[in-house]
DSSP file (Angstrom, degrees, kcal/mol; ACC not computed):
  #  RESIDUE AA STRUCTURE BP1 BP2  ACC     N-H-->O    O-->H-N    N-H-->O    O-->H-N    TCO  KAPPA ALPHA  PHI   PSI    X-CA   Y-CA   Z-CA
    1    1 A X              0   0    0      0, 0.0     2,-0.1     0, 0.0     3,-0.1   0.000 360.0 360.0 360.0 125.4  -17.7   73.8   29.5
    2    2 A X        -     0   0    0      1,-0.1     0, 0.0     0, 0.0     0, 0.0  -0.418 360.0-109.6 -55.4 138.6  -15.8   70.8   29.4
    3    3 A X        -     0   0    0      1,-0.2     2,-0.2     2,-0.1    -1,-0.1  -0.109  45.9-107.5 -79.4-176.1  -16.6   68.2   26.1
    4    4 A X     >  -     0   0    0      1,-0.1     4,-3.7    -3,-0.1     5,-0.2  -0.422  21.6-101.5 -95.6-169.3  -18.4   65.3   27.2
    5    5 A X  H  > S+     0   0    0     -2,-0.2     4,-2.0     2,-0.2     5,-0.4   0.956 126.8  48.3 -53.1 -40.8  -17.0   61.8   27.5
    6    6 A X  H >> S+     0   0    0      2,-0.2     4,-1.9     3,-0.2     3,-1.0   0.940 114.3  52.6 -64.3 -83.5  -19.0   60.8   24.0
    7    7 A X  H 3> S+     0   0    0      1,-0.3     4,-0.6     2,-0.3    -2,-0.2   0.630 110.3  40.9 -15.3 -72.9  -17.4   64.0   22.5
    8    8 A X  H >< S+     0   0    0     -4,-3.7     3,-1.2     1,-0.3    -1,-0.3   0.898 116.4  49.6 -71.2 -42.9  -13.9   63.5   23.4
    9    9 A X  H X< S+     0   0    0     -4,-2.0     3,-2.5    -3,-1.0    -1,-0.3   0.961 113.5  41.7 -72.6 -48.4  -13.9   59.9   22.5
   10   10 A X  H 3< S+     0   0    0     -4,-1.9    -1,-0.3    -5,-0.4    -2,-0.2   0.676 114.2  64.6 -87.1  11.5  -15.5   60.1   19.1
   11   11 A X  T << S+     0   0    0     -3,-1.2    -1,-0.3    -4,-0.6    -2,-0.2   0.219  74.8 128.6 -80.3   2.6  -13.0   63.3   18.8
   12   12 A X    <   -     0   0    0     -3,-2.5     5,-0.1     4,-0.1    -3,-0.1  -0.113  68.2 -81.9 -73.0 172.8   -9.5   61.6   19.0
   13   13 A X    >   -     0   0    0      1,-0.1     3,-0.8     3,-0.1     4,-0.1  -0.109  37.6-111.9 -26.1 138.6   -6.9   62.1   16.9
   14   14 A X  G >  S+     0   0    0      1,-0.2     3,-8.8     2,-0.2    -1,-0.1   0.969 118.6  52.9 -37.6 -78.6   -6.8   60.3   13.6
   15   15 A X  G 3  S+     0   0    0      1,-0.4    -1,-0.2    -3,-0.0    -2,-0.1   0.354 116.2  33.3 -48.7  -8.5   -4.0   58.5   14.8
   16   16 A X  G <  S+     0   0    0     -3,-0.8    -1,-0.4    45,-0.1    -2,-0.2  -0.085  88.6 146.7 -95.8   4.5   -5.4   57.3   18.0
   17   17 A X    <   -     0   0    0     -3,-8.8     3,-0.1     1,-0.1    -3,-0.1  -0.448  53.8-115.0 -93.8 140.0   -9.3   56.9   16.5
   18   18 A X        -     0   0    0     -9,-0.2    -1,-0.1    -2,-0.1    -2,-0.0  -0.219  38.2 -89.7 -57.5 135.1  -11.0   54.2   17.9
   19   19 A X        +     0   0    0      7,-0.2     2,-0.3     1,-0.0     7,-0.3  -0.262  59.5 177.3 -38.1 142.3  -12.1   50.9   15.3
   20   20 A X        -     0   0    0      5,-0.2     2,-0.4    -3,-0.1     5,-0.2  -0.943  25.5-166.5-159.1 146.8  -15.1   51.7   14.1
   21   21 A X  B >  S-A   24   0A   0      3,-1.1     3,-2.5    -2,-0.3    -2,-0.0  -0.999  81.6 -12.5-132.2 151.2  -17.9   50.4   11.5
   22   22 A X  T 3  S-     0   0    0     -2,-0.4    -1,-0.1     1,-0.4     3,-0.1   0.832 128.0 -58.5  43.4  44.1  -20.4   51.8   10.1
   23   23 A X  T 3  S+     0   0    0      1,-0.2    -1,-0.4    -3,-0.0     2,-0.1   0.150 118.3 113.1  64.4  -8.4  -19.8   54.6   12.7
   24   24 A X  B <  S-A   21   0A   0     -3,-2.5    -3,-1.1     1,-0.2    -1,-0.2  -0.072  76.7 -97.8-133.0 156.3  -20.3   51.8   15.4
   25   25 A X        -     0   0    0     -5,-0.2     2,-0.3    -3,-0.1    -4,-0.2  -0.584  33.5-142.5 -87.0 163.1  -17.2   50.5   17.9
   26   26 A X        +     0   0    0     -7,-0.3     2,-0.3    -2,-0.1    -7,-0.2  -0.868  24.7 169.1-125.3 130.4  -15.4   47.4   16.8
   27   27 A X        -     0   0    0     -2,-0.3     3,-0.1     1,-0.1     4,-0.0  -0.936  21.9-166.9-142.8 166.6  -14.2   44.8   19.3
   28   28 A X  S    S+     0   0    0     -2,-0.3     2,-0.4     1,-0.3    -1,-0.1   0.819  74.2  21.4-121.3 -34.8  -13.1   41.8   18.3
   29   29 A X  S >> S-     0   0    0      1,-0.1     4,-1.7     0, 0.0     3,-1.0  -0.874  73.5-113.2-112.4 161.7  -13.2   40.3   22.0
   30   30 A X  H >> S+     0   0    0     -2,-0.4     3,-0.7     1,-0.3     4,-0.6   0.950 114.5  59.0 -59.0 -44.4  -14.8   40.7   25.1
   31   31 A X  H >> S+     0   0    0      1,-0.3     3,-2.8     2,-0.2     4,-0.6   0.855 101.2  59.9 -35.5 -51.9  -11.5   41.7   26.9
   32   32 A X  H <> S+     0   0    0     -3,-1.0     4,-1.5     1,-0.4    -1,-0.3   0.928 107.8  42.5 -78.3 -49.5  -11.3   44.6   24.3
   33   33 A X  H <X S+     0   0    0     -4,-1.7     4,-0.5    -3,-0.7    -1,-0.4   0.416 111.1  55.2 -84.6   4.8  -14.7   46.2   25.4
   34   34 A X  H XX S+     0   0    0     -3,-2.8     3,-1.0    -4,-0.6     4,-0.5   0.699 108.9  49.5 -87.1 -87.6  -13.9   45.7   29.1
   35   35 A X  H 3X S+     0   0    0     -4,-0.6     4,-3.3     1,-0.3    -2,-0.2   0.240 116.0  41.8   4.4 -62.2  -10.5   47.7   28.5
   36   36 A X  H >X S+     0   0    0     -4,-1.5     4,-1.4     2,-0.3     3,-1.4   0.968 114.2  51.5 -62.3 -79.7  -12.4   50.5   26.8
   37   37 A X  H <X S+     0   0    0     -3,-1.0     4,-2.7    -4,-0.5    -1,-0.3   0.635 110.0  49.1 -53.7 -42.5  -15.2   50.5   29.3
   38   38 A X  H 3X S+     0   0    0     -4,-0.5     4,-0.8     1,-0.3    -1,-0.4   0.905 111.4  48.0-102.6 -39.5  -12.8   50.7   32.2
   39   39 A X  H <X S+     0   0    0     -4,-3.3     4,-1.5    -3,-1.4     3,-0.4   0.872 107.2  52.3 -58.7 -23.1  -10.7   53.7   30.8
   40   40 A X  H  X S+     0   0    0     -4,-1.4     4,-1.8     1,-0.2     5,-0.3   0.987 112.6  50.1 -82.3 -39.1  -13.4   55.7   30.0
   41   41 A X  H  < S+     0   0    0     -4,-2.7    -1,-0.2     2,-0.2    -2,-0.2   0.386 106.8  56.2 -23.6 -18.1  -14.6   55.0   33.9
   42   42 A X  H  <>S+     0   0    0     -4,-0.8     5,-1.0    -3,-0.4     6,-0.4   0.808 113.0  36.8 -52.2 -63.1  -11.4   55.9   35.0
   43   43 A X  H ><5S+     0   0    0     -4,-1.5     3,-0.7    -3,-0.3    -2,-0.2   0.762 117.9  47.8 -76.6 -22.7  -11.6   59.4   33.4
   44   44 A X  T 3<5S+     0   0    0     -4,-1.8    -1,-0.2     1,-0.2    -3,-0.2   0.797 111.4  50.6 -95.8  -8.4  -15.2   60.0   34.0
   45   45 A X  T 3 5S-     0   0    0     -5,-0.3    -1,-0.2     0, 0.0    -2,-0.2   0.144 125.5-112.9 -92.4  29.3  -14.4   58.8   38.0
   46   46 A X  T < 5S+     0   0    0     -3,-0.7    -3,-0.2     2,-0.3     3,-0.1   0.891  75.0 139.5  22.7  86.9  -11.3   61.7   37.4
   47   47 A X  S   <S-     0   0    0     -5,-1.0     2,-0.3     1,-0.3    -4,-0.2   0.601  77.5 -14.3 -78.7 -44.0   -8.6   59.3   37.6
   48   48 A X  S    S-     0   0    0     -6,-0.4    -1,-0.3     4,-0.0    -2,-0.3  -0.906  76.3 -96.1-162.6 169.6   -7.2   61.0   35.1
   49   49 A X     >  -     0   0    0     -2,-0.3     4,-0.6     1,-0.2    -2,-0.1  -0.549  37.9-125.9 -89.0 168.8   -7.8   63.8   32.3
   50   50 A X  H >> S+     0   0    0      2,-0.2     4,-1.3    -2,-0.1     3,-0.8   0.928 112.2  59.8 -40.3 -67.7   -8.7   62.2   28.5
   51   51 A X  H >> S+     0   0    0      1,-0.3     3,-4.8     2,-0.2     4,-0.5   0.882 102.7  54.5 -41.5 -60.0   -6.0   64.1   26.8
   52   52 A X  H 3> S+     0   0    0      1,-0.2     4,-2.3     2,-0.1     5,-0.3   0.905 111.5  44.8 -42.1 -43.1   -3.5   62.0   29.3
   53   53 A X  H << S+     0   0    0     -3,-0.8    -1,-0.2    -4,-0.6    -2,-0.2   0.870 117.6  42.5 -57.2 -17.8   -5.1   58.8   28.1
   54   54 A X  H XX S+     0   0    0     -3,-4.8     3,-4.7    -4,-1.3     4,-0.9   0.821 116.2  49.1 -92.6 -86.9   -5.0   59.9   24.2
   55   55 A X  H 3X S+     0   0    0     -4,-0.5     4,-0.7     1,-0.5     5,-0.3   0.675 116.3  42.0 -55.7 -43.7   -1.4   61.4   24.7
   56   56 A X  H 3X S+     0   0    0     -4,-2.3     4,-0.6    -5,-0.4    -1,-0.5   0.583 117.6  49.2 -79.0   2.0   -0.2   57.9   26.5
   57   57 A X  H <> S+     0   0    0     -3,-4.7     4,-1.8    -5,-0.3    -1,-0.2   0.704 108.1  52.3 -94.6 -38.7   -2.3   55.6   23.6
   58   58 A X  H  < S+     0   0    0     -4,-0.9     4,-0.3     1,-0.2    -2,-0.2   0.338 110.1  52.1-110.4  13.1   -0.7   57.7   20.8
   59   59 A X  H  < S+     0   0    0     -4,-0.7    -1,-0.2    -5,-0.3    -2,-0.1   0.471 111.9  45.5 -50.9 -50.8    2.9   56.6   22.7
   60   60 A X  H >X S+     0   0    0     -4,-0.6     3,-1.5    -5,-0.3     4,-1.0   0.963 111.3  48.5 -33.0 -63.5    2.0   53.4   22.6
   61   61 A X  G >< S+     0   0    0     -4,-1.8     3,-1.5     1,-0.3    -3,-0.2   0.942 120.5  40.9 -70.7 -70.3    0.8   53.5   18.9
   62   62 A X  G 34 S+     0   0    0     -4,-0.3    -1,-0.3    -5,-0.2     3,-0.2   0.171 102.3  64.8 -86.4  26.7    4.1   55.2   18.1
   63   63 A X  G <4 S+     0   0    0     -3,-1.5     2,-0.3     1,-0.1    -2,-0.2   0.569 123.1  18.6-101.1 -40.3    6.1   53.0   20.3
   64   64 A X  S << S+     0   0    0     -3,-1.5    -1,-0.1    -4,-1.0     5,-0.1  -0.767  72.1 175.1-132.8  77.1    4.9   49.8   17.7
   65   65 A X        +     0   0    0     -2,-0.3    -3,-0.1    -3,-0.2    -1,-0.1   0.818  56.6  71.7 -83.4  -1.3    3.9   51.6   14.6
   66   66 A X  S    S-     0   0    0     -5,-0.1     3,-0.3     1,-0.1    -2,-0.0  -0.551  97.4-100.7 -86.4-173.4    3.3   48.2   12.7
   67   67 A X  S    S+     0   0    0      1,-0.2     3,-0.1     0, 0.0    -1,-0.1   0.058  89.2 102.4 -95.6  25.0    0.8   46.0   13.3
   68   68 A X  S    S+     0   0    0      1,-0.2     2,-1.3     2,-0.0    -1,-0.2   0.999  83.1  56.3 -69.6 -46.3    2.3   43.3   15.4
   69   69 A X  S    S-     0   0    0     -3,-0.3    -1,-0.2    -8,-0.1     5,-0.2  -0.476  95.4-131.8 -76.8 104.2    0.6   44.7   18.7
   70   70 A X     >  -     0   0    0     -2,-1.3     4,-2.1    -3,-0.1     5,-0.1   0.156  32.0 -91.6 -25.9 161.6   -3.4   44.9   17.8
   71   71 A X  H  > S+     0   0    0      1,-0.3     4,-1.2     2,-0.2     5,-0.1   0.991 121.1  32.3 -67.6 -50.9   -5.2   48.0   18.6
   72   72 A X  H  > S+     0   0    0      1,-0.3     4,-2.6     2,-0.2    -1,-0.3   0.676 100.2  70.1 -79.0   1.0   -6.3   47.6   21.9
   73   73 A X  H  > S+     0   0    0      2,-0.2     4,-1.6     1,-0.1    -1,-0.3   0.807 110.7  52.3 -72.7 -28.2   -3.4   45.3   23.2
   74   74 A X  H  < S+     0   0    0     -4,-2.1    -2,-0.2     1,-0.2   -15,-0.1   0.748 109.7  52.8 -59.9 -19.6   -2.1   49.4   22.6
   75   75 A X  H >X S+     0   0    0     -4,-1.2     4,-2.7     2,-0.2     3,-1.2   0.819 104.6  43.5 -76.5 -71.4   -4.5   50.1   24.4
   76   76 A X  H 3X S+     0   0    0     -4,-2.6     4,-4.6     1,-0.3    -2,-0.2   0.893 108.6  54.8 -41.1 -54.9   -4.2   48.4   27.1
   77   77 A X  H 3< S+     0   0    0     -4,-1.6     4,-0.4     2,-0.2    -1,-0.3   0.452 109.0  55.8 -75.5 -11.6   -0.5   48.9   27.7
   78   78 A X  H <4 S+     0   0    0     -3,-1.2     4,-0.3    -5,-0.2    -1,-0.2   0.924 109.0  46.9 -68.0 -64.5   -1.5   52.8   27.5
   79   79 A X  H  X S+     0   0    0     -4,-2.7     4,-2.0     2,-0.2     3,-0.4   0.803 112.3  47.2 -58.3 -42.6   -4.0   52.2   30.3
   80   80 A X  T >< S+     0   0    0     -4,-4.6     3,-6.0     1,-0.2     2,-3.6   0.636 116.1  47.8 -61.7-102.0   -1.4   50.1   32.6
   81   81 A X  T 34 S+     0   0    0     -4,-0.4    -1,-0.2     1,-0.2    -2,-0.2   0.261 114.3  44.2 -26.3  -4.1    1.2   52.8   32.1
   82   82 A X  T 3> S+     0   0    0     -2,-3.6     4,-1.7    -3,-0.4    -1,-0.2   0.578 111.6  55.4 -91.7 -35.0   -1.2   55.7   32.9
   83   83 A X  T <<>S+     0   0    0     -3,-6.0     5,-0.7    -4,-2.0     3,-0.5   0.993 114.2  36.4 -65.9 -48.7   -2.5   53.8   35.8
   84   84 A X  T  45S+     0   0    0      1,-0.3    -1,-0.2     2,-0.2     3,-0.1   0.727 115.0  56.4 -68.4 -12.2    1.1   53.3   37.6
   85   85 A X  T  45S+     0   0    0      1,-0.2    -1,-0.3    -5,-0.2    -2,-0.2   0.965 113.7  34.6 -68.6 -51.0    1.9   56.4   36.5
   86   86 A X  T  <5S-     0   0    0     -4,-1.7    -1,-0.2    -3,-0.5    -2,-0.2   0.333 117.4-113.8 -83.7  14.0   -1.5   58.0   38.5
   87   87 A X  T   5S+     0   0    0      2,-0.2    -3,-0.2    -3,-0.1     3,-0.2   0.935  75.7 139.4  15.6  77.2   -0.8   55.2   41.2
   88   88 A X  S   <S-     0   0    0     -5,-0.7     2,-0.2     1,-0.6    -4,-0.2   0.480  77.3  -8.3-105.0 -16.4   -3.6   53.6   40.5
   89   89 A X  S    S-     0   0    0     -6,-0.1    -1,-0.6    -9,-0.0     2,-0.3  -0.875  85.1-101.7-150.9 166.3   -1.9   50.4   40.8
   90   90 A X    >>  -     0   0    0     -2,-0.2     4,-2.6    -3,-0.2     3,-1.0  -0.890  20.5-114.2 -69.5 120.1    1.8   49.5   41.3
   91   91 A X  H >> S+     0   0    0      1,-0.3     3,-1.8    -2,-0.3     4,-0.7   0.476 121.8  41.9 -32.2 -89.8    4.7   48.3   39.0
   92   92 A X  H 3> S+     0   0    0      1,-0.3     4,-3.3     2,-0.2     5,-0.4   0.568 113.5  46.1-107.4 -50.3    4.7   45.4   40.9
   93   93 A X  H <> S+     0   0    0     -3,-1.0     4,-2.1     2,-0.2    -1,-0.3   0.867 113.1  53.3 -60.0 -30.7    0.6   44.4   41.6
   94   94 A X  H <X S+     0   0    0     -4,-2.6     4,-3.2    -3,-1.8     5,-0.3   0.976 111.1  43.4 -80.1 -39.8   -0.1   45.0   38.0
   95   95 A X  H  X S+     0   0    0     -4,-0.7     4,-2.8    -5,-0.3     3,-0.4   0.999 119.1  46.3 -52.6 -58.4    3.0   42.4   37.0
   96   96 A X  H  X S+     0   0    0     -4,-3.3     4,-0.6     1,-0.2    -3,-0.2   0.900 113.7  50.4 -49.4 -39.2    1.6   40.1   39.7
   97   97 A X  H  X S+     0   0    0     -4,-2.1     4,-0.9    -5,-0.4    -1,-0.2   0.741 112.1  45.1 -60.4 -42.4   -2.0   40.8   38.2
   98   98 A X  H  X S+     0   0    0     -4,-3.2     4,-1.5    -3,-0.4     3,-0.5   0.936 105.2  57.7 -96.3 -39.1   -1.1   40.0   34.7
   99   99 A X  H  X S+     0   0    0     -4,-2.8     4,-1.2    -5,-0.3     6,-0.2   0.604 102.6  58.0 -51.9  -8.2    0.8   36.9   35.4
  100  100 A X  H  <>S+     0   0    0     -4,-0.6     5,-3.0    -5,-0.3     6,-2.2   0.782 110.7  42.1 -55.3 -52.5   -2.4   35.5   37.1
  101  101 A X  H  <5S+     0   0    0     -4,-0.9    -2,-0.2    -3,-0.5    -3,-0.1   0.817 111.3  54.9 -72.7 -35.6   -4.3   36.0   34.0
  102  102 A X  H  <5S+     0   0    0     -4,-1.5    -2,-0.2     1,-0.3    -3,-0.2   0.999 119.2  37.8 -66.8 -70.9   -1.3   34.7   31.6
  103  103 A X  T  <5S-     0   0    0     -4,-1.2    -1,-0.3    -5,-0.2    -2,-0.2   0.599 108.2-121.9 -73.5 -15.2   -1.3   31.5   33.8
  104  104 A X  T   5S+     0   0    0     -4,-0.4    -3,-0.2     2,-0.1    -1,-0.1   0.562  79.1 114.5  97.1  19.8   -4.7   31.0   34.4
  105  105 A X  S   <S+     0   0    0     -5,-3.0     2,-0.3    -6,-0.2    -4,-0.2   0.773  86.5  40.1 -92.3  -1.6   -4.8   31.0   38.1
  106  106 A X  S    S+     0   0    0     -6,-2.2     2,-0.3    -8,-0.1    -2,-0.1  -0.843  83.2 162.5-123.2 170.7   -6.8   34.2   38.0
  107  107 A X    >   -     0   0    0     -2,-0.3     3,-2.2    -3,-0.0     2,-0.2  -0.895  52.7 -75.3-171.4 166.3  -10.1   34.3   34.6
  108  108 A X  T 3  S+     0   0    0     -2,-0.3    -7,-0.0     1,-0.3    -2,-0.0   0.216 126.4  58.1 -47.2 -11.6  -13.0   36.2   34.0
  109  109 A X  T 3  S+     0   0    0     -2,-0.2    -1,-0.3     2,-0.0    -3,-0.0   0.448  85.6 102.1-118.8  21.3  -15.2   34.8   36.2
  110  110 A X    <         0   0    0     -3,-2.2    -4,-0.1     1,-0.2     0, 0.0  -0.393 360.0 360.0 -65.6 156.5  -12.7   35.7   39.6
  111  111 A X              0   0    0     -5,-0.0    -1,-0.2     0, 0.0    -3,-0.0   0.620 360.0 360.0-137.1 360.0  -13.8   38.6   41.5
């Protein structure tokens, strides 16, 4: 039997392990808990396995091991590179997609 989603997430690696207080998730913005929310929906709609998301976060991680990139901008940039990777989006729609956001022509409340 496969673990579940709760399992494997409060199971990663050290070196991958999620902010946490008081046993509790940390996000420090909303963006950070859509991010989470929408890779673990990915994997539980089988986009993709966990391990691939932990293996591509803990590339990230060891890609910038200081602290300039926050955790979940590591996070993030795991999740794009996993997605084009599963062609879940394309090099080119996710640059178009994130320059939207950068400039403001696309915001939280598009849909």
């Amino acid at each position: 039997m496969a673990p579940t989603p709760d399992r494997q997430i409060s199971n990663m690696p050290e070196e991958v392990e999620l902010p946490r207080s008081n046993g509790e998730l940390v996000f420090e913005a909303p963006w950070e808990g859509r991010a989470f929310g929408l890779a673990v929906a990915l994997n539980e709609g089988g986009a993709y396995e966990w391990s691939e998301f932990v293996s591509q976060l803990s590339r990230e991680i060891k890609a910038d091991p200081s602290e300039e990139k926050a955790y979940y901008e590591k996070w993030l940039s795991g999740l794009a590179g996993l997605a084009v990777k599963k062609g879940l989006i394309s090099e080119e729609e996710l640059s178009r997609r994130t320059h939207e956001y950068e400039t403001g022509e696309r915001n939280d409340d598009d849909h």
